[in-house]
C-alpha positions, -999 to +999 in steps of 0.1 A: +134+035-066+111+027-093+082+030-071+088+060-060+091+074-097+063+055-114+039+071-083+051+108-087+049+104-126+013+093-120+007+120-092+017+143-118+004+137-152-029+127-127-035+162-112-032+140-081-061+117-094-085+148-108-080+134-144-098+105-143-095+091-175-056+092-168-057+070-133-083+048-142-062+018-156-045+017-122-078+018-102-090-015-086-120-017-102-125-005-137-143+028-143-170+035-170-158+067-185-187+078-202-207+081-174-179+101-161-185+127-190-220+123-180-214+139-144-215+107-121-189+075-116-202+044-129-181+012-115-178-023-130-183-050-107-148-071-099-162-102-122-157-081-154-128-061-139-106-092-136-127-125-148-136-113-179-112-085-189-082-106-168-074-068-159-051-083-130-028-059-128-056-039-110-047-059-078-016-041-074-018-006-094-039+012-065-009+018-053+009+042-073-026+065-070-019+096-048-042+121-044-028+153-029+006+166-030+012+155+009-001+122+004+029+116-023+053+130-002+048+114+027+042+080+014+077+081-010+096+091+019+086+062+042+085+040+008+125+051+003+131+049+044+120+016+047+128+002+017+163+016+016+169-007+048+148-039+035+169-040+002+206-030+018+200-064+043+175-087+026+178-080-014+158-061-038+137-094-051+126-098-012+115-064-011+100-062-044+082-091-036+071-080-002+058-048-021+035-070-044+022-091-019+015-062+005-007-042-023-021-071-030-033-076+003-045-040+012-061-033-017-086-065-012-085-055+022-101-017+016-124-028-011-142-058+008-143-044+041-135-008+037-164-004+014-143+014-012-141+019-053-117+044-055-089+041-035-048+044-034-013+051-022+014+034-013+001+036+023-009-002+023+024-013+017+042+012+040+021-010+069+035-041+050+074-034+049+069-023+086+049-052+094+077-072+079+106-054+096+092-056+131+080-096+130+119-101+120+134-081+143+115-100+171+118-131+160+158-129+157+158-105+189+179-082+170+177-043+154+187-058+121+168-021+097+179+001+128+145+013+130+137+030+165+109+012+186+087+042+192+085+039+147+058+007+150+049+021+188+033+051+163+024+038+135+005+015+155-014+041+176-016+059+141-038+030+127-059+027+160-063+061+157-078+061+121-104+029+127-116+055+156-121+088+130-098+104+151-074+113+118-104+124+099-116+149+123-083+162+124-083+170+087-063+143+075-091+131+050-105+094+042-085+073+057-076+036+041-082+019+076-083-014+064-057-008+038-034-003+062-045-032+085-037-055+056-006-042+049+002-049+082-010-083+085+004-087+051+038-078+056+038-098+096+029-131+076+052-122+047+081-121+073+072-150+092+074-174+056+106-157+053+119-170+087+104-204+088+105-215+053+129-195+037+148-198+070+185-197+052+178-160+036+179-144+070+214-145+088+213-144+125 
């Protein structure tokens, strides 16, 4: 999958997201580099970013950003998982398009009530695709990506677990809470427009 490529490329030429003058055009808000070289990170605020720069790509790019070897891994694996299924049943412009709107929707998600500049990973949309699959499979009452209940049983508990700290204190890092909430909500609302208005794309 392109996806998948495009994030280990970045991961890679990146030092997973050391080399910040490398990942910066895919961060959500726009960096000022010279105060980089100056020893401290200097944001823009999001009216340059994308009202005057129309940098709106930046809604999106966030998540090809990884920043440690297991973040990549684990994200491309649920990316190629999940996708895999989404494309084989519903087409790869649904799932492309799911993808977009899922990013988009995280990313504003963990920078307005996450608190956060510098953020990323395909995490977001992970949350999105299963969001998607699981408001489909319940709404036609059948296992149409043969995906195991006890998947969204954990990943749920997994994001209840990260708005507590819980993950953190383990040693799993920062954790993009609210990424991953609206990735969820994302992909749930994303599935139910494919049921009720595109009603025809989804054979029962």
């Amino acid at each position: 999958m392109p996806i998948i490529l495009i994030s280990i490329l970045i991961a890679f030429l990146s030092n997973y997201g050391s080399v910040l003058a490398f990942i910066e055009p895919f961060t959500f808000t726009k960096i000022d580099l010279d105060s980089y070289q100056k020893g401290y990170v200097n944001f823009y605020s999001l009216e340059i970013t994308y009202f005057l720069n129309n940098e709106w790509w930046r809604l999106i790019t966030p998540m090809f950003i990884h920043f440690s070897l297991t973040h990549l891994v684990f994200n491309c694996l649920w990316i190629y998982v999940l996708g895999s299924k989404i494309e084989l049943n519903d087409g790869y412009f649904k799932f492309i398009n799911l993808v977009i709107f899922s990013s988009i929707i995280s990313n504003l998600a963990q920078h307005f009530f996450g608190g956060s500049a510098l953020f990323g990973g395909l995490s977001g949309v992970i949350y999105g695709l299963l969001g998607y699959c699981m408001i489909i499979e319940i709404d036609t009452k059948q296992e149409r990506y043969d995906l195991p209940p006890a998947l969204y049983l954990f990943m749920l508990i997994w994001l209840f677990l990260g708005f507590l700290g819980i993950l953190n204190l383990f040693g799993f890092g920062n954790v993009a809470n609210y990424a991953h909430l609206g990735g969820l909500i994302s992909g749930i609302i994303f599935g139910m427009i494919t049921r009720y208005v595109f009603i025809r794309d989804i054979n029962e």
